[in-house]
N, C-alpha and C positions, 0 to 999 in steps of 0.2 A: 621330359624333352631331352634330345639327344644334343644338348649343347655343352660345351666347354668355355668357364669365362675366365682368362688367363688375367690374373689380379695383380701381376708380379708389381712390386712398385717404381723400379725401372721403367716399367711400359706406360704405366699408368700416368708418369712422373711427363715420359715424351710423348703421350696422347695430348697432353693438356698443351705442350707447346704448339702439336700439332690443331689443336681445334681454335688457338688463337688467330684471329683475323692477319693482325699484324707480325705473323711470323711470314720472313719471303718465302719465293718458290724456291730458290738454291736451299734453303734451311729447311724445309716442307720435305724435299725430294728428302735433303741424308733423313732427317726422322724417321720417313716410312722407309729408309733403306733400313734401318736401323733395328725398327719395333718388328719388321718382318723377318730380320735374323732372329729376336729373341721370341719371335709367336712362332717362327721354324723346329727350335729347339724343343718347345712346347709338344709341337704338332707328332713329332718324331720321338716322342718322350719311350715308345714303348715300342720301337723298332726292333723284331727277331735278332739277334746273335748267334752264332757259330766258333767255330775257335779254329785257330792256325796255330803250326807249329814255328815261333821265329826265333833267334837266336838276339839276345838282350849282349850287352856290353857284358854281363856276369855269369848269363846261362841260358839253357834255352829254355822256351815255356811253351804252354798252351794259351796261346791271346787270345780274346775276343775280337770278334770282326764281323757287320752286318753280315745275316746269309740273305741266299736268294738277290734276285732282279733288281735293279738301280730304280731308285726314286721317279717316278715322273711329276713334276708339278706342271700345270698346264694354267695358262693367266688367260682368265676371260676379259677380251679387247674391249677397250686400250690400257684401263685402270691396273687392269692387274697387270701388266708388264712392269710397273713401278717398285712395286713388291718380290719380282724375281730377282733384280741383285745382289738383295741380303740374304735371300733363300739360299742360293746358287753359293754364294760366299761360305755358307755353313755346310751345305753341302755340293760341290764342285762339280760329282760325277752324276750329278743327277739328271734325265733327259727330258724334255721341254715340251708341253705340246701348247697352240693357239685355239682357242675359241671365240669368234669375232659375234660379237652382239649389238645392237645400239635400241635405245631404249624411245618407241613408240612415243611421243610426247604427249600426243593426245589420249591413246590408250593404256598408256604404261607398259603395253609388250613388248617382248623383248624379240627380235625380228634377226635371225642367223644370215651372216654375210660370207663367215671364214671357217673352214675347220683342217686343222693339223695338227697329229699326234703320233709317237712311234706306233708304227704298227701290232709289236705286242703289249699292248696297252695291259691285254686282259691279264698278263702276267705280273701286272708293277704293281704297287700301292700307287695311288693314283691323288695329290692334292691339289684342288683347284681352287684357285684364288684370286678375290676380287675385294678390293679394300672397300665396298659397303654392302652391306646386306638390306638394302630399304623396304621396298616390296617386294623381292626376291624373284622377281619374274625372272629376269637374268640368270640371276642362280641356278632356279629350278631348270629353267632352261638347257641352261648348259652342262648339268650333270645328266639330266636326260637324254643328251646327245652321247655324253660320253659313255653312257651306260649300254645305247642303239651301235657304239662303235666298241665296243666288249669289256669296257672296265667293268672290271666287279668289286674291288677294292679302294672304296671314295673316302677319300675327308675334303670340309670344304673349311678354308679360312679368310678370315674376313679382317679387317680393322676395329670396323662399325657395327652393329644392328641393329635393328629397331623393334619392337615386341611383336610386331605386324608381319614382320619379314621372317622372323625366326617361327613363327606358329604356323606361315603359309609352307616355307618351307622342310621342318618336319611332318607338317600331312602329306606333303608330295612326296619324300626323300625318308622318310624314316630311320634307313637304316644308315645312311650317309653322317659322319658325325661332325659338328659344327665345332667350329672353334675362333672365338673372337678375344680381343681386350675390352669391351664394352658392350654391353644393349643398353642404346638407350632410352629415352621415356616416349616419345613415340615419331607419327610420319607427319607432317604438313599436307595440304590437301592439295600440293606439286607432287609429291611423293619424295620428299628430302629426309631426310632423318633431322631428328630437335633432339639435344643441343647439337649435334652431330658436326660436322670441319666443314658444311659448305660440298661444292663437286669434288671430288676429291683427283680426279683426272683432269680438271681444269687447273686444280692446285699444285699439281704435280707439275704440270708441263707450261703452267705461265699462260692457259688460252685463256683466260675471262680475266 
């Protein structure tokens, strides 16, 4: 399976506050402001270098410096906009795209409403992120759009996953590589992740 499960004990440490009931929404939001700088760090672990010539206090040298095109990470709506300020924190110049989805209740599909992203997409590393992986309709979804709109260089990061969500979505996505702090043990038959934090965009934004 093309998945990456980030075990740092830091994340691991703020997962657990995060999946307590009685943590509030002010404390909820910095966590995953928090766990998504250090799953960023993660995600960008093997980002190309180049080198520049700069002048140090003592001499000059040959630096390193990302080459090529600026990051694009793109938040599938609304959950993942939660996750972009500690992305954006790590890295600043990085450019933004939205993918608006909501998830069919009764079918669990996932039904396109919004889409915006820079135009040379096909040019960036492209990370789209949504803080759960359950069924991964959403997922699957949404990197298929972005793939129909010319990204060719995907990772997908998550929070959460479930074993159900990660096996649908490497048969769909294979080459796209996954990146979470957890799978957990499986789905409820709502499609929620167990032991999983609950909605996690409810929990974000105080709506339930």
């Amino acid at each position: 399976m093309n998945i990456n499960i980030i075990d740092h004990p830091l994340i691991q440490h703020k997962l657990t506050l995060m999946r307590d009931q009685e943590t509030s929404t002010r404390t909820f939001r910095a966590l995953v402001n928090e766990v998504a700088m250090l799953l960023c760090y993660e995600v960008t672990r093997d980002l190309p270098l180049s080198t520049r010539s700069i002048q140090t206090p003592m001499e000059t040298m040959n630096a390193p410096v990302l080459a090529g095109k600026k990051l694009c990470f793109v938040s599938v709506l609304r959950a993942g906009n939660g996750l972009l300020d500690g992305m954006l924190t790590l890295v600043p110049s990085a450019r933004v795209g939205h993918v608006g989805l909501y998830r069919d209740h009764d079918t669990l599909e996932a039904v396109e409403y919004y889409y915006k992203v820079p135009q040379d997409i096909s040019e960036r590393l492209v990370v789209a992120v949504d803080p759960m992986l359950a069924t991964a309709n959403s997922a699957i979804a949404a990197v298929t759009r972005l793939k129909q709109g010319g990204a060719k260089n995907l990772r997908f990061l998550c929070l959460l996953a479930a074993p159900e969500g990660v096996k649908a979505f490497n048969e769909a996505h294979p080459d796209v590589a996954l990146y979470t702090a957890s799978v957990d043990r499986q789905l409820n038959d709502k499609g929620y992740i167990l032991p999983g934090l609950g909605d996690a965009g409810d929990r974000i934004y105080g709506t339930k």
